[in-house]
Structures are given as C-alpha cells and as structure tokens.
N, C-alpha and C positions, 0 to 999 in steps of 0.2 A: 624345686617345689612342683607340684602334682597339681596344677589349677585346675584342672577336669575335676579332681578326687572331690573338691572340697567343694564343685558346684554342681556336680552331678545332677543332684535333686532337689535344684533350685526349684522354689515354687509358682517363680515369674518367670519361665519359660517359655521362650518366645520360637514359634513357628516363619520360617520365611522363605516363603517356595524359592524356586530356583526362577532366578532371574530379577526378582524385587530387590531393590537398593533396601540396602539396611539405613545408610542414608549418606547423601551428596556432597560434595566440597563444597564450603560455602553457605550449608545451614546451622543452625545454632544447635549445640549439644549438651547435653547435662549428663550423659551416662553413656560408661564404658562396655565392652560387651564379652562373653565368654562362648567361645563355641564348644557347645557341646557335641554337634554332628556335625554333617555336613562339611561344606569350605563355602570358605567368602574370598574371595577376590579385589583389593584394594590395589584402584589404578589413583596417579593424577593426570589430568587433560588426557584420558586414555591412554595412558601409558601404566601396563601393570607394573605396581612397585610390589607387592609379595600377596601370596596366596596363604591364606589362614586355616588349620587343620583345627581338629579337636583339641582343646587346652589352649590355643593361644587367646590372649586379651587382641582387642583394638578398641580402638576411641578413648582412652586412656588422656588424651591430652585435654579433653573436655571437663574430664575432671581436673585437672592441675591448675588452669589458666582462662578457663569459660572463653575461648575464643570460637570462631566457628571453627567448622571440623576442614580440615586441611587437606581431605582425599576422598574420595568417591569409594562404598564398600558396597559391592555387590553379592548376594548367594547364588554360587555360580553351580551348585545343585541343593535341591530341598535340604533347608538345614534350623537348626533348632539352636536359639543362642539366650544365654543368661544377661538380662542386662542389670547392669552394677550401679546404682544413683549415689551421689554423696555419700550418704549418711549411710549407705553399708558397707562402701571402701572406707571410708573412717571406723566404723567398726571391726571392720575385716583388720584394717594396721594395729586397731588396740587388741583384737585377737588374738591376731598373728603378723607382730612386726616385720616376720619373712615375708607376707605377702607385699607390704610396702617396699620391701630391697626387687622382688623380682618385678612388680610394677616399672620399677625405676631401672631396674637390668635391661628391661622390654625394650624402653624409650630410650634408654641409652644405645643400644645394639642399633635402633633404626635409625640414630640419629649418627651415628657412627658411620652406615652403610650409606646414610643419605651422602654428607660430605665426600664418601670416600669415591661415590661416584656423579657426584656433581662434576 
C-alpha cells in the first residue's frame, strides 16, 4: 500500500523544522502521523530505534490504546508530516480496509524487531 499516495495532499499538513520533536516518550497522544518529506528519527532513552522516510506512519499506538507515546520522534532535517486523529483512521479502515491491515503490518514488523532484539 502506497501511504504517501493517498496522503499526499493532506490538507492538515504540518511543517517541522529540523530538530523539533514531533513529540516525546512519555506525553499523551491522540494522532498518528505520515511523513510526507523529510525523516524523523525515533529514539528510546537516546537510543535510535529507526529512522522514518517518506510514507511511513508512526504514532500509531496512540491511536489503538490512548497510552502515552513510548518513544521520543524527532525531525532530524525539515520535514512536512500528515497527522491522522481518530476519526480519519476510522474513516480511512471503512475506506480502505487495506489501510487498517498495513496500520497493523507497521506495529506488527516493530514489535517483532523490538523482541527480536531485546
């Protein structure tokens, strides 16, 4: 699935220079986010766990479980990112239920990588 394609020309596009936390381990979350340019940088306790290109989601668990966010995401050069609240990933699944499988592919993959190097 092509997440860039379908959020290309999101109309809540968000600007975030290079070096602004998109936001910290440990604050509360309501929305997930799509980069559209740029890269973001998600460490925990300063330890980078992956770097995010164009297309990929993160914060994604904010939506599932309202816990606070579990990682620290930084723009680690000027970048431009779509953010996703409720009620457009619920619409986005009755959409396009694809989108709800690669949501869940995403979290799965990380959660996978996390274990496997724990």
């Amino acid at each position: 699935m092509d997440v860039l394609d379908i959020f290309r020309d999101a109309p809540n596009a968000r600007a975030v220079p290079a070096g602004e936390p998109v936001f910290r381990r440990g604050e509360p979350g309501d929305v997930m986010y799509v980069v559209l340019e740029g890269l973001i940088e998600v460490s925990i306790d300063g330890h980078p766990v992956e770097r995010l290109e164009p297309g990929s989601i993160f914060g994604e668990m904010a939506l599932v479980d309202a816990s606070p966010r579990s990682a620290d995401a930084i723009a680690a050069v000027d970048s431009s990112l779509a953010p996703v609240d409720q009620a457009w990933f619920v619409y986005m699944i009755k959409r396009s239920p694809q989108f709800g499988l690669h949501v869940m592919s995403v979290m799965a993959n990380r959660l996978r990588r996390y274990m496997t190097n724990a």
